[in-house]
C-alpha positions in Angstrom: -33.1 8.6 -2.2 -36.4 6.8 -1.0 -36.8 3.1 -2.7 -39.7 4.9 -4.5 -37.3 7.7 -6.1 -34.7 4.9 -7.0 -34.7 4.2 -10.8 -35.9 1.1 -12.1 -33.4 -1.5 -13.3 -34.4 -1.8 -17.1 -30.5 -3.2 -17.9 -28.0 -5.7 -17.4 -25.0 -3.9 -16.5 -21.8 -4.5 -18.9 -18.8 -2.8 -20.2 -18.7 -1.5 -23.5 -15.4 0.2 -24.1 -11.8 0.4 -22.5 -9.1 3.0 -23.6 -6.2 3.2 -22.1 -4.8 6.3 -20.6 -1.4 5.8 -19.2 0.6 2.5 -19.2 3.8 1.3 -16.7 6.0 -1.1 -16.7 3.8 -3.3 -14.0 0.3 -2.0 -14.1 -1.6 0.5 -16.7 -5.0 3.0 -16.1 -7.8 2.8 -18.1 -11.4 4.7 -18.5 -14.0 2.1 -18.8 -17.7 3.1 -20.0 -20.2 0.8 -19.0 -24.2 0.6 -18.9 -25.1 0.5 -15.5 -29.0 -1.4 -14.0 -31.0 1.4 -14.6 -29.7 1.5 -18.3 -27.2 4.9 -17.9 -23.8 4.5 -19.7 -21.1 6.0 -17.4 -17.5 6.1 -17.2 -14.9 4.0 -14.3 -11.2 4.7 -13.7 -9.8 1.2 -13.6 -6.3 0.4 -12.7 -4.7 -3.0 -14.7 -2.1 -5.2 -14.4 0.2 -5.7 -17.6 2.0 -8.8 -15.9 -1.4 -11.1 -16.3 -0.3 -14.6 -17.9 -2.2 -15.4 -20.8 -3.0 -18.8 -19.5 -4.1 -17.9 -16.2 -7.1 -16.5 -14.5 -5.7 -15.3 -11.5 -2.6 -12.7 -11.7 -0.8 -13.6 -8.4 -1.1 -16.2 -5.3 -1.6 -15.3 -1.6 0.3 -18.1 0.8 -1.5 -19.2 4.3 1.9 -21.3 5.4 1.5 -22.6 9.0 4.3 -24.2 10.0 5.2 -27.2 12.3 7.5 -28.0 14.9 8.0 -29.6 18.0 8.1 -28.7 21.2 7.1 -25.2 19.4 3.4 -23.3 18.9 2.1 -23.8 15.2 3.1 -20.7 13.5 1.4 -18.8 10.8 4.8 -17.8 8.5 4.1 -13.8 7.6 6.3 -11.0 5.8 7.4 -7.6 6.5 8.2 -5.3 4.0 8.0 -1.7 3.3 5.2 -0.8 0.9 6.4 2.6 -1.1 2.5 3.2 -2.4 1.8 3.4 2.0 5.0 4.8 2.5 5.0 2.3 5.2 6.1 -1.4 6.1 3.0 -3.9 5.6 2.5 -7.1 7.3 1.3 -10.0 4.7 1.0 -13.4 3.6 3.9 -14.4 1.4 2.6 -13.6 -2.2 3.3 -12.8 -5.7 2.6 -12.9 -9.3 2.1 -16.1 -11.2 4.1 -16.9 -14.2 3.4 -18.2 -17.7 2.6 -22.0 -17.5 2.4 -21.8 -13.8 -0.6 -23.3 -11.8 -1.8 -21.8 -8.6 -0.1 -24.0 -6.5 3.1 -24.1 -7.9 3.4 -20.5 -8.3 2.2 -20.7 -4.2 5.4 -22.9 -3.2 7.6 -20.9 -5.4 7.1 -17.8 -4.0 6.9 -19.2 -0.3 10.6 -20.5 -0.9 11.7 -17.6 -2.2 10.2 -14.8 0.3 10.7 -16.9 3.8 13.1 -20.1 2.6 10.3 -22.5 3.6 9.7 -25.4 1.6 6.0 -26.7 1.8 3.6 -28.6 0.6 -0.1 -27.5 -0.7 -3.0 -28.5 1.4 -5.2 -26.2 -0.3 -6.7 -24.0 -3.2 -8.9 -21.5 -3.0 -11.5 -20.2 -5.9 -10.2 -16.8 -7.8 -11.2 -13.7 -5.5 -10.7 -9.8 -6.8 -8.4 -7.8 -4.2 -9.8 -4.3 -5.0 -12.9 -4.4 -7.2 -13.4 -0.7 -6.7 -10.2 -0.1 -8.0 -8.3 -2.9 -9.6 -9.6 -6.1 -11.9 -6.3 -7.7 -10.4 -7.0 -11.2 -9.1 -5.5 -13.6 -6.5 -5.6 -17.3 -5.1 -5.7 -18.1 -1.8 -3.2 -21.3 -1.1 -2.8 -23.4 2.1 0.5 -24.7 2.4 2.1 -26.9 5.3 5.8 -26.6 6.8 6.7 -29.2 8.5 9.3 -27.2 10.8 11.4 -30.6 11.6 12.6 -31.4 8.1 16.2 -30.4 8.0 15.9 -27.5 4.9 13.1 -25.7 7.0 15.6 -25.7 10.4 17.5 -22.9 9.1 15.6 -21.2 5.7 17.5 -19.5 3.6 15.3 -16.9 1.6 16.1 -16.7 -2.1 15.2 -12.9 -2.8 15.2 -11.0 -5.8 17.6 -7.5 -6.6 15.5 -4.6 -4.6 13.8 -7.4 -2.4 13.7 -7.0 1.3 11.5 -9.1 2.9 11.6 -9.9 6.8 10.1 -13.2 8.2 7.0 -13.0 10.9 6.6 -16.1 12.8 3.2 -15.5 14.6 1.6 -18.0 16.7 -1.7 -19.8 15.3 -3.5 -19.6 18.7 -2.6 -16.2 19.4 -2.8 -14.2 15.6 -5.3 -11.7 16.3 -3.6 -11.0 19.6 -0.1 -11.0 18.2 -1.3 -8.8 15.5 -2.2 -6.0 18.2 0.4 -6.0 19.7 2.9 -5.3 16.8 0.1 -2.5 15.5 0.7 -0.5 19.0 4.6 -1.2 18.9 5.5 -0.1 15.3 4.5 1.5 12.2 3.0 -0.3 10.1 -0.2 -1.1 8.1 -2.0 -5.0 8.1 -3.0 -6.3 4.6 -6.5 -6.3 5.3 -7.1 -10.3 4.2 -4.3 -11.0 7.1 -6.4 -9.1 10.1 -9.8 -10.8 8.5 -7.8 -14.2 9.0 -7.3 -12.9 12.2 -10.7 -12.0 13.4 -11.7 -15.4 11.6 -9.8 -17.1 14.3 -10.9 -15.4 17.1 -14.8 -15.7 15.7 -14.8 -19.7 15.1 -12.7 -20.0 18.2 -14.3 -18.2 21.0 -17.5 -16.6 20.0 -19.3 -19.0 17.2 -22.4 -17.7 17.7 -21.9 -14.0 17.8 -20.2 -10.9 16.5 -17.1 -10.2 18.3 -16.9 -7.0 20.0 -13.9 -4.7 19.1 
């Protein structure tokens, strides 16, 4: 369609119902009709969390954890874990819901302990970003957390997993993550959450190339 075929935007666009269709225990589907710019009402398959805390805007936390040591690289702390909606093992930040009454951050250090046995402390806390807007409304903040890899609980962590959790710790190397990354892609099976490789190419970008696009 030229730009002189494309209809004019006489509308601002809004939803104006939501029925649900089918509901789970974790997440439910709903058709959502909404006006769209040019002032048609149409119809969106959206896909819900029922877990979302009543006093929170986000529903879960994302953890950037790099950790310290000496006479050791600084390590961004990853998980492993198999994925049944890829069928596959994924490679992510530590993350997971946030409870009732929890803030960001807490809910941040919480799961970090929990999924890797690292205790840490927040450095950071990102805005509320969507995940999936196409698909989902689901919501997530970003935290920064620092390990320091000396203190004696982080020598040897001790993961505190939940029944049906099996989560394996990635120690990847800060100055290397793109690189490292790569290399696990050609030597197994398995799928990169897609903020993790972005992180990656981040790296790479404000490292080496600040000026320009890097080639892949």
């Amino acid at each position: 369609m030229s730009s002189a075929e494309h209809p004019k935007l006489t509308a601002v666009p809004h939803v104006t119902a939501e029925e649900v269709i089918a509901t789970g225990k974790w997440v439910k589907l709903e058709k959502t009709t909404y006006v769209d710019p040019a002032g048609s009402t149409r119809t969106w398959e959206t896909v819900k969390r029922t877990t979302r805390a009543t006093d929170t805007e986000a529903d879960g936390v994302e953890v950037i954890a790099l950790l310290k040591r000496s006479l050791h690289k600084d390590c961004v702390v990853m998980v492993k874990q198999f994925r049944p909606p890829l069928g596959r093992c994924t490679l992510e930040f530590p993350a997971g819901l946030i409870d009732e009454g929890e803030s960001a951050d807490v809910a941040a250090l919480r799961e970090l302990k929990e999924e890797t046995g690292y205790r840490g402390e927040v450095a950071g806390v990102a805005p509320v970003t969507c995940l999936d807007p196409g698909l989902s409304n689901g919501t997530t903040q970003i935290v920064t957390v620092s390990v320091d890899g000396d203190d004696p609980e982080n020598v040897n962590p001790t993961q505190q997993l939940g029944d049906g959790e099996f989560v394996e710790v990635i120690l990847i190397p800060l100055g290397e993550f793109q690189q490292k990354i790569d290399e696990l892609l050609k030597k197994e099976q398995i799928v990169v959450d897609s903020k993790v490789y972005i992180f990656a190419m981040g790296m790479v970008q404000a490292s080496f190339r600040p000026n320009e696009l890097t080639k892949q």
